[in-house]
N, C-alpha and C positions, 0 to 999 in steps of 0.2 A: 511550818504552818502551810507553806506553798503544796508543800506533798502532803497533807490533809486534804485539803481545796480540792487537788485532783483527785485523789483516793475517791473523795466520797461523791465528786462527777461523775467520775468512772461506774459507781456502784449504780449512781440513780441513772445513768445512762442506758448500762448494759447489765443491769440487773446482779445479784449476789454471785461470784462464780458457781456454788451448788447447785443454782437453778438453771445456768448457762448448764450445767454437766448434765443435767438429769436429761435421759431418755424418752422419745414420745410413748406416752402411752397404751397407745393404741395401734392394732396392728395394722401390718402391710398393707395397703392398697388405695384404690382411686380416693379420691378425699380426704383420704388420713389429714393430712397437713393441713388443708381447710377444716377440716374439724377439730385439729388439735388446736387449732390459732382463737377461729371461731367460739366454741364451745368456751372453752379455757378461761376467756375475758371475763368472764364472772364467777362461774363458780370449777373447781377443781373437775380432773376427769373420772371420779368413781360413780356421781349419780348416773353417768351414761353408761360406764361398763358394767355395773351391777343391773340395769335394767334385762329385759327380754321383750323386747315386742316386736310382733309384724308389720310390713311394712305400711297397714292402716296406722299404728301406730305411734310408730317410729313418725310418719309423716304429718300426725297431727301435732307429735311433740315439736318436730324441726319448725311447722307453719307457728306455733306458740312463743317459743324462742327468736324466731322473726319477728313477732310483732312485738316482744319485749327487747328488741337491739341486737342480737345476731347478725354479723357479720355476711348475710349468706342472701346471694344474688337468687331470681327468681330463674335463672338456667341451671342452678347450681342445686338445688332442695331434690329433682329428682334421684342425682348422683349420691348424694350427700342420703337418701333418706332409703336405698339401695345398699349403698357401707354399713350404713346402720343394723339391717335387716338380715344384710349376711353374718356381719361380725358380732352382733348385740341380738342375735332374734330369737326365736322359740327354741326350743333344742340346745342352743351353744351353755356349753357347762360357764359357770362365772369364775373366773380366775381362784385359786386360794382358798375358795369357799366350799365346806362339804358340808348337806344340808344332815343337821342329824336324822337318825332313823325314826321312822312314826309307823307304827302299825293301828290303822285307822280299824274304827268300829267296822261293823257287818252290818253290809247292808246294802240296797239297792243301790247301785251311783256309788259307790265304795270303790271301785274301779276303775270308772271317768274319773273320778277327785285325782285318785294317784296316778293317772295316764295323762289327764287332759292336766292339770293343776301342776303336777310334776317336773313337766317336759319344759317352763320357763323356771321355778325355783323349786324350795324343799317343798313337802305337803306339810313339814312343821311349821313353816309359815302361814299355810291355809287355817288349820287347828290349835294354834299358840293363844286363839279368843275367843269366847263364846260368844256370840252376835245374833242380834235380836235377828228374824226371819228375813225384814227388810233389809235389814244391809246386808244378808249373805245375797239376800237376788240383786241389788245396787252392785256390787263385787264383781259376782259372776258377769254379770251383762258388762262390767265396763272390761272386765280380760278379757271378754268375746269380741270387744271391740277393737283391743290394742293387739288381738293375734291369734286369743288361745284357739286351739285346733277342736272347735264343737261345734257341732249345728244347733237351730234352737230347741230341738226335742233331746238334746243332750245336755243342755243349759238348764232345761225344764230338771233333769233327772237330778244333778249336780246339785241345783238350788236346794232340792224336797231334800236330799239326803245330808247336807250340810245342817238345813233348819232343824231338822228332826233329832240328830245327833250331836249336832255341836251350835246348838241356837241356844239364845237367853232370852228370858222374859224383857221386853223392853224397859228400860229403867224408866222410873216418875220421877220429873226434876221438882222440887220442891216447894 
């Protein structure tokens, strides 16, 4: 009974051995470990390496996660939201993930979609729903927020050519 007692001290002290084994995450560099420690206490580390954004992005997420209990000093958000940007940002392929292929319609903005829309995830992500008018410009303007690489006359073209082609009639709730 004594070596039960301690066994399961042991386990609630220092955690299952599997999890003591398991590898960080996230790769090399300044903050890693604060981010792994940080980050972790709530929820696992895929929503943050599946993401892509710049560092506007990355930095509203990190202040967000501050204000809901994140571990993370106000000397420390710049570093911390910098790791982010290089290791999680616009460009960087996502681990294991290959987005399928989409050959999108013809059409004006047919090109920014798979250039500017591409370079964070698949563009089957972009066209996997048909979306009333406003929520494709709600979409667009918040990726331009969190990184994507467009100005706003390139947002402008983005929007028209998503609404046109891959919009829906707004639905009437009943």
């Amino acid at each position: 009974m004594r070596r039960f007692i301690l066994a399961a001290a042991s386990v609630l002290l220092l955690g299952f051995p599997s999890e003591a084994q398991q590898s960080n995450p996230f790769p090399a560099g300044e903050s890693r470990d604060l981010i792994a420690v940080a980050c972790t206490q709530c929820h696992r580390a895929g929503p943050i390496t599946q993401l892509r954004m710049g560092e506007a992005g990355w930095r509203r997420q990190v202040y967000n996660m501050v204000l809901r209990g994140a571990q993370i000093g106000p000397d420390e958000i710049e570093d911390v939201v910098k790791y982010l940007a290089t290791n999680f940002g616009p460009g960087v392929p996502v681990p294991g993930v290959t987005p399928a292929p989409v050959k999108l319609r013809d059409g004006a903005g047919a090109d920014l979609v798979a250039g500017a829309c591409g370079t964070c995830h698949g563009v089957d992500r972009v066209v996997a729903v048909a979306r009333p008018g406003g929520q494709w410009e709600a979409i667009v303007h918040r990726m331009v927020a969190i990184g994507a690489p467009v100005d706003a006359g390139q947002a402008g073209q983005i929007i028209s050519y998503l609404q046109k082609n891959y919009g829906a009639a707004p639905s009437k709730a009943p």
